[in-house]
N, C-alpha and C positions, 0 to 999 in steps of 0.2 A: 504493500500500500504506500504511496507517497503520503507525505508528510504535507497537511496543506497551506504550513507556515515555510515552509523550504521549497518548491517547488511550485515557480507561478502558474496560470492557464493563459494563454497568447490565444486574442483574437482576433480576426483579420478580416477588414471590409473594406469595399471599397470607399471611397472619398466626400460622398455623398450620403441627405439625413438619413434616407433610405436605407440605407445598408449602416452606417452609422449608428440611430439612433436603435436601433437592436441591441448591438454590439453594448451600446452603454448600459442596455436595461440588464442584460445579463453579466455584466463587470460590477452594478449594483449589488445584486441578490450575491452573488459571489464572495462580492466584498465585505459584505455582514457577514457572511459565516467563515472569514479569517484566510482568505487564497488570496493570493495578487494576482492582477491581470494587468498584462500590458497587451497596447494596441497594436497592429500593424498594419499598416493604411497606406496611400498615396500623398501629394500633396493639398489635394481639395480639401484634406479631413482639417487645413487648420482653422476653418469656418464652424462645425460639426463638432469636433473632437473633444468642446472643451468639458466635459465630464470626465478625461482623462488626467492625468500629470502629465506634465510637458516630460518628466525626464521617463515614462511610460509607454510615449508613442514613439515610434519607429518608422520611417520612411523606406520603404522599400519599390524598387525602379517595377512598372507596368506599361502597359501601354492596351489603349481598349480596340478590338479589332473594328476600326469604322468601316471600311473598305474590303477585297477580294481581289485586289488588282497587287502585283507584283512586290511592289514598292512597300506596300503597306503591310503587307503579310509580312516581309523579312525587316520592317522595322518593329510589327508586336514580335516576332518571334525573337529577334534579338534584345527588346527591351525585358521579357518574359523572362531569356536565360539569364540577362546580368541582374532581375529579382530574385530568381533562383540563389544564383550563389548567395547573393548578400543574406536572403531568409535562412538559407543552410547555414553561414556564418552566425546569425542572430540565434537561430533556435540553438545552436553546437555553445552560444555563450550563456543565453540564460536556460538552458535545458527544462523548458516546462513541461507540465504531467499531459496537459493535451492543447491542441490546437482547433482553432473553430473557428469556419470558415462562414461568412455573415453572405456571401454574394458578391461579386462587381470582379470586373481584370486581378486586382490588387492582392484577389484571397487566394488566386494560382500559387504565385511561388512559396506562400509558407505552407500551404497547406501542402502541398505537392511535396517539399521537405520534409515534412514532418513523416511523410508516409513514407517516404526513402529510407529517413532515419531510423522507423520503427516507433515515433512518437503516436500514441492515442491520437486520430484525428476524425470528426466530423463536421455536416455541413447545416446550415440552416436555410431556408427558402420562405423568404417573405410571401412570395405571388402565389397564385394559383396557376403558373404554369413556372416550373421550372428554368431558373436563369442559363443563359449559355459557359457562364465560368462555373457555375453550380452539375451542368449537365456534364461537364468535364470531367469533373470532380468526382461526382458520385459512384463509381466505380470502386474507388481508391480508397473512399472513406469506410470506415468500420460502422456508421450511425450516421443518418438524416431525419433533420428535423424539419418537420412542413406547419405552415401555417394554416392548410385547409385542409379536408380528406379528400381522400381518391385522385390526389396529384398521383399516383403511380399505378392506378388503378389498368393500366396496357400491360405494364412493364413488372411480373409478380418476382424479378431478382431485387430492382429497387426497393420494391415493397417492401419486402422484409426486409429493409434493413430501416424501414420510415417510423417516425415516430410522432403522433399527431402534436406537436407540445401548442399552436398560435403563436402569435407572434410577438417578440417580448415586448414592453410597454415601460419608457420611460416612467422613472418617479411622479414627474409631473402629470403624466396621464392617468396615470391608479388615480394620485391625486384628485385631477377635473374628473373621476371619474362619481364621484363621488357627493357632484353636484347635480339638483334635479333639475327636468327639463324647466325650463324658466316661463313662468305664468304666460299666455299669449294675451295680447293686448294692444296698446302704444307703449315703446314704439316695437318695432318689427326688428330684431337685428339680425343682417344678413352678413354673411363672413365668406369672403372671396379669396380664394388664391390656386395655384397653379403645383403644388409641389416643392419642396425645397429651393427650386433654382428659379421656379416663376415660371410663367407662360404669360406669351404676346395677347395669344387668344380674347385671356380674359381682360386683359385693356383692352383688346376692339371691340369687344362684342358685349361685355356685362350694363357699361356706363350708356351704352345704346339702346340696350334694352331697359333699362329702370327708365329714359325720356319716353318708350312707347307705353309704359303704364298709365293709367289713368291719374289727372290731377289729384284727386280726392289720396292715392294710396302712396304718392310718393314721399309726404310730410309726415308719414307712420315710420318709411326706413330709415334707421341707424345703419351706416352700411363701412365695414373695416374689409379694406382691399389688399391686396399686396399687388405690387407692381414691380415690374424692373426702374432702376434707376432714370432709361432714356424713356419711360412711359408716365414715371413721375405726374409731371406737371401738365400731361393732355390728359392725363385721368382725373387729376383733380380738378384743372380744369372745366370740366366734360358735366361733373357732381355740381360744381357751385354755381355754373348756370342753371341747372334745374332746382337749385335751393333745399339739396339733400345732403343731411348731416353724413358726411363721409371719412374715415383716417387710414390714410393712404400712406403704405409702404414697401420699401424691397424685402423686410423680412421683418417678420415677427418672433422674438427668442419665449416668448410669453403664449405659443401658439393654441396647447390644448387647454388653456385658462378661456382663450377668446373663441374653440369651440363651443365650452360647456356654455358659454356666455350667449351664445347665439342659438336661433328660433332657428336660420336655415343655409346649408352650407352649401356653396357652387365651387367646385375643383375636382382637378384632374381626380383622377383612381389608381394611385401609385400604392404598392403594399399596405405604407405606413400610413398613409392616409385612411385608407379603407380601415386597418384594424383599430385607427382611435376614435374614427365614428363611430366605429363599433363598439369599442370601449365604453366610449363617454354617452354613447346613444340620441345623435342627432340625424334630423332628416338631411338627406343632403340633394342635390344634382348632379351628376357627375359626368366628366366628360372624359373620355378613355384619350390616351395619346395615342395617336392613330399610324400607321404605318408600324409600327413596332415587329418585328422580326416574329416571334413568340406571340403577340395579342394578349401580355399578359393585364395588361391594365384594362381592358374590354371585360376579360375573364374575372379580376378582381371586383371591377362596378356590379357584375352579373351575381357575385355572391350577397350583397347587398340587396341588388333588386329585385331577388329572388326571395329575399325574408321580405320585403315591403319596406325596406326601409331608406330605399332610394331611387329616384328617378335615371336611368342612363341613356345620356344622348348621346349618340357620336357623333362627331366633329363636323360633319358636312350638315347636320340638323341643329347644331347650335349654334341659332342665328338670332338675332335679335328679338325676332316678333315671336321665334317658338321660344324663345328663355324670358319673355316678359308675360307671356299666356301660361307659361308653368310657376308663373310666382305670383300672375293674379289669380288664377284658380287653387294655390296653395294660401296664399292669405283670407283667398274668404270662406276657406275649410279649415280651421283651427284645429278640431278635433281630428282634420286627416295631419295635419302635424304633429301632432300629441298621440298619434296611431304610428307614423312613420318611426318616429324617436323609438320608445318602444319596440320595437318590430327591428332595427338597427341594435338598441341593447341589446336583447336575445341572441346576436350571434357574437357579440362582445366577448373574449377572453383574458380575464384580467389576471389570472396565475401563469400567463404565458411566461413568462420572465420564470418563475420558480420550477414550474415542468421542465422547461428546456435545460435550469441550473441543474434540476436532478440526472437530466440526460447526461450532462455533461459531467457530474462524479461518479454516474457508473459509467462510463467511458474509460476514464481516465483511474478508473479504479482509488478513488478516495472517498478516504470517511470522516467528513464532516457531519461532526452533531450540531452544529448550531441552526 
């Protein structure tokens, strides 16, 4: 048995909250019951990562396969191998009891180490369709953890090795989770944004549709956006001619406070998104990123709108006059709001963080009693 004050647990995601904020929900539960984890990430993670220690994180070289064309291939493969060595050098210095892979380019070369080495390693999968650095992997790994059932339901070698745990949930989301759906009334608050990194989309299309609302129901919405930097000041813009209380930003760090805070949510369907509506149990709209290799963000909105507790548009129907007809027919239905939310909680897992920590000590064969 390793010892869980001598031997850390390394886990590794890629650079984004997505894959990120996993990563810290299960470095939490970890960290109460006496193991150290350090991170190993790329460089985006220094926006994401700060629930880490700076002397914790680890930068190791990736590169994510955009392309199929010549050039490109032999720049991820070579950035790939010189992660390699560096993760072999990183796990051969701090020799941790396992490694755990969160998803994204970044989580190849440790995890791929570690399984060379002979080190405990497994994988975790946010989506409802397995990632492509995840689909790699999973062969190699001893244990996978899924955030929905019957992601392997073709494939009966994956299978067994899958373990249903959800998808782990930041402190602050158990937290907002724990707040109830908020009285409907005046005013209305609507909570916009795109995912971690933002979407264009929702500055063309949201502020266009709250002017096709009717007079009477624009002075009900409180409405908190996120925007990209360069979309700033045509989206506030956009709000203060039509005389709607609006707080417009590139990012919110306070984010599942201001879901539990709000009546109704419009954004994308990226994993972690999908699982703290589900958490915190809010009606949402959601609009899948479209082209996607996999379709896993379609597949994500689809577990939601499949309990009732969210409407999913794709991107070619979310257009002004259909997102301004889905929020007047949702405001003058309160009770289907207060149906939706509900209906959202129920597929909510809020011990995801804990299941997956118990995965990961019988993995790695440690016993912690805390």
């Amino acid at each position: 048995m390793h010892e869980p004050d001598r031997s850390p647990v390394l886990v590794a995601a890629g650079g984004t909250g997505g894959h990120l904020f996993p990563a810290e929900a299960l470095a939490a539960v970890l960290t109460k019951r006496g193991i150290s984890v350090h991170l190993v990430t790329d460089r985006r993670a220094t926006r994401y990562g700060g629930a880490f220690a700076e002397q914790s994180i680890h930068v190791v070289a990736s590169e994510t396969l955009r392309a199929r064309n010549p050039v490109a291939l032999a720049k991820t493969a070579f950035m790939l191998g010189l992660g390699l060595v560096q993760a072999r050098a990183l796990i051969g210095r701090l020799k941790p009891a396992a490694v755990i892979g969160f998803g994204g380019y970044p989580t190849i070369p440790p995890v791929l180490a570690a399984a060379w080495r002979g080190i405990p390693s497994l994988i975790h999968d946010s989506n409802a369709v397995i990632g492509r650095a995840n689909r790699l992997l999973a062969p190699r790994v001893a244990a996978i953890a899924t955030t929905f059932p019957d992601v392997f339901k073709a494939e009966p070698g994956l299978a067994a090795k899958a373990t249903l745990t959800g998808n782990p949930l930041r402190p602050a989301v158990v937290a907002a989770a724990a707040t109830p759906y908020p009285a409907l009334g005046d005013p209305l608050r609507l909570l916009v944004f795109g995912g971690s990194q933002g979407a264009r989309i929702m500055a063309d299309i949201v502020p266009a549709a709250i002017g096709r609302l009717e007079a009477g129901l624009r002075p009900r919405l409180v409405i908190v956006q996120q925007a990209r930097e360069e979309d700033l000041g045509r989206v506030r813009g956009a709000y203060a001619k039509l005389s709607v209380a609006a707080e417009i930003a590139p990012f919110f760090s306070d984010l599942p406070a201001r879901i539990a805070a709000s009546h109704l949510i419009v954004a994308r369907s990226g994993a972690g998104t999908v699982a703290e509506l589900a958490a915190v149990g809010r009606p949402a709209i959601l609009v899948p990123l479209p082209h996607a290799l996999d379709q896993d963000q379609f597949e994500n909105a689809g577990v939601l709108e499949r309990a009732g507790g969210a409407i999913r548009l794709v991107q070619d129907a979310f257009t002004p006059d259909r997102l301004a007809a889905e929020i007047a027919a949702l405001a003058a239905a309160p009770q289907r709001l207060a149906a939706m939310a509900a209906a959202a909680k129920s597929v909510g897992r809020l011990d995801a963080a804990d299941r997956l920590a118990a995965l990961v000590l019988e993995v790695a064969g440690i016993n912690s009693k805390k």
